[in-house]
DRENTI-821951 format. One record per residue (C-alpha): residue number from 1; residue in one letter; x, y, z. Coordinates in steps of 0.05 Angstrom, whole numbers, plus 5000, padded with zeros to 4 digits. Example, Ala and Ser with C-alpha at 12.3 -4.5 7.8 and 13.67 -1.06 7.14 Angstrom:
residues 2
+-----+----+------+-------+------+
:   i : aa : east : north :   up :
+-----+----+------+-------+------+
:   1 :  A : 5246 :  4910 : 5156 :
:   2 :  S : 5273 :  4979 : 5143 :
+-----+----+------+-------+------+
//
This chain:
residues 201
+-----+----+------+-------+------+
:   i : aa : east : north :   up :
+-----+----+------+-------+------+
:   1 :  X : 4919 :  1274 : 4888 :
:   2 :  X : 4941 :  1278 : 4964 :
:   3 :  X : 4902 :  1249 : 5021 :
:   4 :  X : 4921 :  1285 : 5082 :
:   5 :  X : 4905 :  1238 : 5143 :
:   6 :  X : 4926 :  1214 : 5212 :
:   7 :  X : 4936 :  1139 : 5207 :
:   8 :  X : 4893 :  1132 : 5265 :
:   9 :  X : 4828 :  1166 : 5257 :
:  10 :  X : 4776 :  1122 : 5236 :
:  11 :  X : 4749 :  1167 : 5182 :
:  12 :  X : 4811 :  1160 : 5147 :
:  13 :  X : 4813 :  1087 : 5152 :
:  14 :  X : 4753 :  1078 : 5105 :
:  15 :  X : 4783 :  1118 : 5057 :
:  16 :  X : 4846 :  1075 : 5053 :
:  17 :  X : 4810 :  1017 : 5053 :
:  18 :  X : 4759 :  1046 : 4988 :
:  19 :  X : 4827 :  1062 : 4949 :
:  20 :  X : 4864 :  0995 : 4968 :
:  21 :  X : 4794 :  0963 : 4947 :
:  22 :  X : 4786 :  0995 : 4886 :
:  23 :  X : 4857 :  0992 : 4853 :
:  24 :  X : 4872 :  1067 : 4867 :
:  25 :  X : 4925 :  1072 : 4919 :
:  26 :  X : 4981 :  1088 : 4871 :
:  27 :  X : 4935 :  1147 : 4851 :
:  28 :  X : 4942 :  1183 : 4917 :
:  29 :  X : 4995 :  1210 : 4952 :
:  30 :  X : 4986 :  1204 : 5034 :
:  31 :  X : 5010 :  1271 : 5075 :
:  32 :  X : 5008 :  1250 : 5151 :
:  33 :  X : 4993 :  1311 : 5203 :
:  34 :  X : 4979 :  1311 : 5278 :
:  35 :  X : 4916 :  1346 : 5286 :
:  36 :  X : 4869 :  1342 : 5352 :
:  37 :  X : 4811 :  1392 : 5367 :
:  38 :  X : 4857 :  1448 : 5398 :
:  39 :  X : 4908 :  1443 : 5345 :
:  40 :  X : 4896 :  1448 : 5270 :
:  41 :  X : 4958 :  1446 : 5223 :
:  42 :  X : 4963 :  1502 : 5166 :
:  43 :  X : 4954 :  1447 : 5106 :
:  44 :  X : 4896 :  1414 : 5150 :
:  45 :  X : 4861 :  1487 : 5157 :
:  46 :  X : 4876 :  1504 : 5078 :
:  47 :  X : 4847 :  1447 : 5056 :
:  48 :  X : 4790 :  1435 : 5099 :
:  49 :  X : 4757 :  1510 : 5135 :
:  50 :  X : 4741 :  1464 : 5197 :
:  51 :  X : 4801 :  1430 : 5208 :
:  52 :  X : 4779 :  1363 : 5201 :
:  53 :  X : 4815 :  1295 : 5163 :
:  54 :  X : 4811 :  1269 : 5119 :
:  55 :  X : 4816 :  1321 : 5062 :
:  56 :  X : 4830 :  1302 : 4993 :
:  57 :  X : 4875 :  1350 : 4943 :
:  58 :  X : 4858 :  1348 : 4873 :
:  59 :  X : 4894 :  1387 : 4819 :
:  60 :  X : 4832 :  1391 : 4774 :
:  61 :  X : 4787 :  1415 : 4829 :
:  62 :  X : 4776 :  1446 : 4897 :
:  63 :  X : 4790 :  1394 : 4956 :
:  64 :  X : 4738 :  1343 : 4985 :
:  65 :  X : 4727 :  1333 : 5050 :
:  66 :  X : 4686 :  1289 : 5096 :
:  67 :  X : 4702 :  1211 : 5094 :
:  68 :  X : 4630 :  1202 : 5051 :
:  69 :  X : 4646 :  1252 : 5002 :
:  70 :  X : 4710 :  1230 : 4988 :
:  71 :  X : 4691 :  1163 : 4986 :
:  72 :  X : 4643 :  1171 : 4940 :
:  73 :  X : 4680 :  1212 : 4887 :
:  74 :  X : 4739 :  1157 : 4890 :
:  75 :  X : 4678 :  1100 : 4885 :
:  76 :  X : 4657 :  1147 : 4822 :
:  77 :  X : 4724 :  1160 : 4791 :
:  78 :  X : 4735 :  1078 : 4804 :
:  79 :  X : 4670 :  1060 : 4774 :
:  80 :  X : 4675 :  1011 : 4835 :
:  81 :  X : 4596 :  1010 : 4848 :
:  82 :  X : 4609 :  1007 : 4920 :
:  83 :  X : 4544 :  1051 : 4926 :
:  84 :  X : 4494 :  1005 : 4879 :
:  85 :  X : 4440 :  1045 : 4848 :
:  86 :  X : 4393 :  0995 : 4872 :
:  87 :  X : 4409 :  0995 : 4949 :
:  88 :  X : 4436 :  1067 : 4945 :
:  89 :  X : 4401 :  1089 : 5005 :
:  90 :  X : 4414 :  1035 : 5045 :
:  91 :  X : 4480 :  1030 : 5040 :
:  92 :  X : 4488 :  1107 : 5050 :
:  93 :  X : 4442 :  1100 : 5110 :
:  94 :  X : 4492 :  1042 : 5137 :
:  95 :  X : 4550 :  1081 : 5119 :
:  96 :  X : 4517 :  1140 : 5163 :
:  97 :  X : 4509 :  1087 : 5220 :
:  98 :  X : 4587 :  1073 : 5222 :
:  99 :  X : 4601 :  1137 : 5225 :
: 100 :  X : 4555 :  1159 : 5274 :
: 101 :  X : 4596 :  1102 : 5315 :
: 102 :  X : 4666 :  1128 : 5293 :
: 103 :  X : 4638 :  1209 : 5320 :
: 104 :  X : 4617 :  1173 : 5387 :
: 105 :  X : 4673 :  1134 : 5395 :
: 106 :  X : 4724 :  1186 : 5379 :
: 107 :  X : 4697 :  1238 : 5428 :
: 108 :  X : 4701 :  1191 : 5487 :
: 109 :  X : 4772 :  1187 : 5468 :
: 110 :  X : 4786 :  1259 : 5456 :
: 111 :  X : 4751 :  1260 : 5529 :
: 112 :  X : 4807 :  1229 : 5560 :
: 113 :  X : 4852 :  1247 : 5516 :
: 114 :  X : 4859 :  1324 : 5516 :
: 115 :  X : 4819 :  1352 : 5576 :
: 116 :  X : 4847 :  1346 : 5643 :
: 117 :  X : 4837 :  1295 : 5697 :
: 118 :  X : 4796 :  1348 : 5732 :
: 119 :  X : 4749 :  1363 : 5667 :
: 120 :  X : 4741 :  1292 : 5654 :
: 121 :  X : 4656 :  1286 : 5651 :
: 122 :  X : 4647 :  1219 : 5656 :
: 123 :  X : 4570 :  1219 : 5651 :
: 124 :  X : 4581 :  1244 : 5583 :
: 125 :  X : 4623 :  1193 : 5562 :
: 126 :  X : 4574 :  1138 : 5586 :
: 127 :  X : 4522 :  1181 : 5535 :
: 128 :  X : 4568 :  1175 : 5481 :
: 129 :  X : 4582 :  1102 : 5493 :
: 130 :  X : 4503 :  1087 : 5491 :
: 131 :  X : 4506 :  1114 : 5433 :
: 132 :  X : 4553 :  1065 : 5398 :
: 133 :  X : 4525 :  1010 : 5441 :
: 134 :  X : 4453 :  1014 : 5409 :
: 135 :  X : 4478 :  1039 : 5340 :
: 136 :  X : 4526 :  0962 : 5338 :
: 137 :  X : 4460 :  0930 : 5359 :
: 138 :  X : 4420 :  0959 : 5309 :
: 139 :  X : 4475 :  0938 : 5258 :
: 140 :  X : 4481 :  0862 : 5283 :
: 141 :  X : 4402 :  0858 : 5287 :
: 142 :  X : 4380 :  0889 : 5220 :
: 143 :  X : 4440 :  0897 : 5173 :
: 144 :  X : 4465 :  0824 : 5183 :
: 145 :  X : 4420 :  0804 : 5117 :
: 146 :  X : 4466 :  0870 : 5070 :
: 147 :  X : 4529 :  0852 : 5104 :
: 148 :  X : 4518 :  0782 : 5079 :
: 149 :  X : 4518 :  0812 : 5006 :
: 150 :  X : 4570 :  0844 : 4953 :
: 151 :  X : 4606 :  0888 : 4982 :
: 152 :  X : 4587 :  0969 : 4991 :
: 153 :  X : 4615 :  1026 : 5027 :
: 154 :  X : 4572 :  1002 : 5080 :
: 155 :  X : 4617 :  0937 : 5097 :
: 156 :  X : 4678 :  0978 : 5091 :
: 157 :  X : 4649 :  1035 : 5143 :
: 158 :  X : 4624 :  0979 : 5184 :
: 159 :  X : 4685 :  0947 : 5182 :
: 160 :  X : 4726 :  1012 : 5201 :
: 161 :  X : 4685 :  1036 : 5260 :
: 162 :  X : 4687 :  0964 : 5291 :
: 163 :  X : 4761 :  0969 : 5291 :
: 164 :  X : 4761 :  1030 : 5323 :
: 165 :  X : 4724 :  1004 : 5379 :
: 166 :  X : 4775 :  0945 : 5384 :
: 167 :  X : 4835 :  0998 : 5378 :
: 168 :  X : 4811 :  1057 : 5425 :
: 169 :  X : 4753 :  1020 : 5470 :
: 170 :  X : 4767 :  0941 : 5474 :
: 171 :  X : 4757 :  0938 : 5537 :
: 172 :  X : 4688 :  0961 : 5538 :
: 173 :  X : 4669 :  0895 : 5499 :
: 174 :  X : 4619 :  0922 : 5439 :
: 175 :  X : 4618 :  0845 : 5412 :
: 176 :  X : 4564 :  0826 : 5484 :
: 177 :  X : 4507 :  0811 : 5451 :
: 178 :  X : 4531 :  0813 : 5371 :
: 179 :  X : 4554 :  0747 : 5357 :
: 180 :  X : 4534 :  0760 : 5285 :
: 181 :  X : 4563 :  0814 : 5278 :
: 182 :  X : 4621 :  0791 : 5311 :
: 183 :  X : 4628 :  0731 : 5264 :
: 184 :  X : 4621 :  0769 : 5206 :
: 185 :  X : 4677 :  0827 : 5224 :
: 186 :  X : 4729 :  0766 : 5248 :
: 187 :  X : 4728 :  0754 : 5162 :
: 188 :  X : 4733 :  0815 : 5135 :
: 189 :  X : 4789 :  0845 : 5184 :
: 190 :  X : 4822 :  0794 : 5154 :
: 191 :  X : 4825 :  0830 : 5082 :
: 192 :  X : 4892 :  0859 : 5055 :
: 193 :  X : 4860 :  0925 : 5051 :
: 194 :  X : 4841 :  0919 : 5126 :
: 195 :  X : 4907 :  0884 : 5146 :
: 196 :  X : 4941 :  0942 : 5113 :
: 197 :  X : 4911 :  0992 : 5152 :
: 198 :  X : 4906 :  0977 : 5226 :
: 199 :  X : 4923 :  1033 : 5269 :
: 200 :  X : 4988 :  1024 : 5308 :
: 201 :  X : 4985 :  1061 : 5377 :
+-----+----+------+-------+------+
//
């Protein structure tokens, strides 16, 4: 299989992490492209109609794409029961929370990013950020109690979109107010798999 990614999108991170969790990283080959929303590389657009990382390439199959598909087909082919049966919905619903940070958080850095000075809508950035601002919240004041359990796909998303924030928004200071939350990312960033796969800039 081949994972074609861009070492620093978010997305891609949790994906990584998933195969470095679940023994599978010698199963998957990684293709690095540069890809931004105005420029789509041929093996990007053949493997994924909209453009988008990460895609996975299978030999016995069409390719996946979106981060929560793939992750789940390599949780499946693992039989790594990072979605339990019994919390299935939760942990999809948390998973759906990190992401929603990640597509936030990545669009107020495409903002700067790739339109010019003169385009730059800062307004809408501030609307993006509250959006990441009250999705963190909701994670540090109701998911504190599953974060505290065996790990799911929802620690590892969690874990991904929060290191985003550190690696493209620091500054902005998402930890104000989520000392749990807080706490609990300062141990698992310090996981091989996560150690392994910090962004460089």
């Amino acid at each position: 299989m081949q994972l074609i990614y861009a070492p620093t999108s978010p997305f891609v991170r949790k994906v990584r992490v998933l195969l470095a969790e679940t023994g599978q990283r010698d199963a998957v080959e990684l293709v690095q492209v540069a890809t931004t929303p105005l420029s789509t590389p041929e093996e990007v657009s053949v493997a994924n109609p909209a453009g988008k990382i990460p895609s996975l390439v299978r030999s016995d199959g069409p390719a996946l794409y979106d981060s929560r598909v793939i992750c789940q087909y390599l949780d499946d082919r693992a039989g790594s029961g990072l979605y339990p049966e019994a919390t299935r919905w939760e942990v999809m619903t948390l998973e759906a929370t990190a992401d929603a940070i990640m597509d936030a958080a990545v669009l107020i850095a495409y903002e700067r990013r790739i339109r010019p000075p003169q385009l730059v809508y800062p307004e809408w950035e501030e609307a993006q950020w509250a959006k990441v601002a009250r999705a963190v919240q909701a994670v540090n004041d109701r998911w504190m109690s599953h974060l505290a359990g065996p790990m799911t796909m929802g620690h590892v998303a969690v874990a991904c979109a929060l290191g985003y924030l550190d690696f493209r928004h620091d500054a902005r200071g998402w930890r104000k107010g989520c000392d749990a939350l807080d706490d609990w990312y300062a141990v698992f960033a310090e996981r091989d798999s996560m150690k392994d796969t910090v962004p460089a800039a």
